[in-house]
C-alpha positions, 0 to 999 in steps of 0.5 A: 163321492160315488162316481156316476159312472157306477150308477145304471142311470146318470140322469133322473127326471122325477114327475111331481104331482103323484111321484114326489108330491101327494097333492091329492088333498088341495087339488081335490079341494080346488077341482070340487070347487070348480066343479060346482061353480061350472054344474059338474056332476060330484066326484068320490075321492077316487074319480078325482084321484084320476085328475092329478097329474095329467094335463088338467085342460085335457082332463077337464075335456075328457073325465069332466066333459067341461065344454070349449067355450067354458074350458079357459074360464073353469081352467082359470078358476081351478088355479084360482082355487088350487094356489090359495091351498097348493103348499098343503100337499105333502111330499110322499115318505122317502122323497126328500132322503132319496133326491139328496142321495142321488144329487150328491151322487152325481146324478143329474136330476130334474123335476119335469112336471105338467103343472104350472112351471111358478106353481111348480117350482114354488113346491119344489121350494116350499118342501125342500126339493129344490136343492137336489134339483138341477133344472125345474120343468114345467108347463107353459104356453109352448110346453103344453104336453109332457112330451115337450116338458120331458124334452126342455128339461133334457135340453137344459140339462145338457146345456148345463152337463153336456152328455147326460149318460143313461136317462130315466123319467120317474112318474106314475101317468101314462103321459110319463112313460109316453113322454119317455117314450117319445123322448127316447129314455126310459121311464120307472113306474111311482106304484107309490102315486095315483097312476092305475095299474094299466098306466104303471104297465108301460113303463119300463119298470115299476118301484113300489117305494122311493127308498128302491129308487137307489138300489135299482139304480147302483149297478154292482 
């Protein structure tokens, strides 16, 4: 086995929706759904794209304009909608091969995501992640922003290892590289998922592909 001690980073956490997963297709499904049972204007495929990922609660506030008193019942129509269709999501090429490769490296690796924690790890299941996963992350009532995700998945990884050595959070939303940012790791840029160029900017570093993942990481 290749000792960690070779690798730039000893610990990846990896964002789901838009990083491991393409969910495009059942969440554009569920948010037209809801759209239409709450009188928000049609959305092209594109304007959607912009919802996958971010924390939908703000993202219903800001792109769909979904009012306060309307937001718990559209929010709670949205998961009624997406978990009848939520395992049609495919997990983008290169994923699974790049996660068995880093978990049998000694890479500690976790999955740190703003989707619903049980919807999050049933994913992780149903598409064969969950074995190189060491810790599963998701949102919850006292995890309602990636910060505080980043932040718990750390905190039981080093429950679980002690010291973690050199970290790095792989997403492709601005939530990420400033979830990074506020945790103190870095961040590489998924120019494979949804994130607009402006977001992957500010990142530490930008990968076009999974399969790169590794090569970058091994140092010479």
């Amino acid at each position: 086995m290749v000792m960690t001690s070779s690798y730039k980073y000893q610990t990846l956490l990896f964002d789901l929706d838009g990083t491991m997963t393409d969910s495009s297709a059942p969440v554009m499904a569920a948010l037209r759904v809801t759209f239409k049972e709450f009188g928000v204007a049609d959305h092209t495929d594109a304007e959607l794209q912009k919802y996958i990922g971010p924390p939908l609660t703000e993202s219903f506030r800001e792109f769909a304009q979904i009012s306060e008193d309307d937001l718990p019942a559209a929010l709670e129509h949205y998961r009624q909608q997406y978990q009848a269709v939520m395992l049609e999501g495919t997990a983008f090429p290169g994923i699974i091969e790049m996660l068995k490769s880093a978990h049998e490296a000694g890479i500690h690796t976790a999955m740190a995501t703003s989707k619903s924690e049980p919807y999050a790890q049933e994913i992780a299941d149903h598409l064969g992640f969950s074995p190189y996963l060491d810790v599963q992350v998701g949102a919850s009532e006292e995890r309602a922003d990636k910060s505080a995700v980043i932040a718990h998945a750390l905190k039981l990884l080093q429950d679980k290892f002690g010291e973690l050595g050199q970290c790095a959070i792989i997403g492709d939303r601005i939530h990420d590289f400033e979830g990074a940012v506020n945790n103190q790791i870095d961040s590489i840029g998924a120019a494979w998922g949804f994130g607009p160029q402006d977001e992957l900017a500010q990142a530490t570093m930008v990968l076009a592909t999974p399969p790169e993942l590794l090569a970058l990481i091994t140092v010479e």
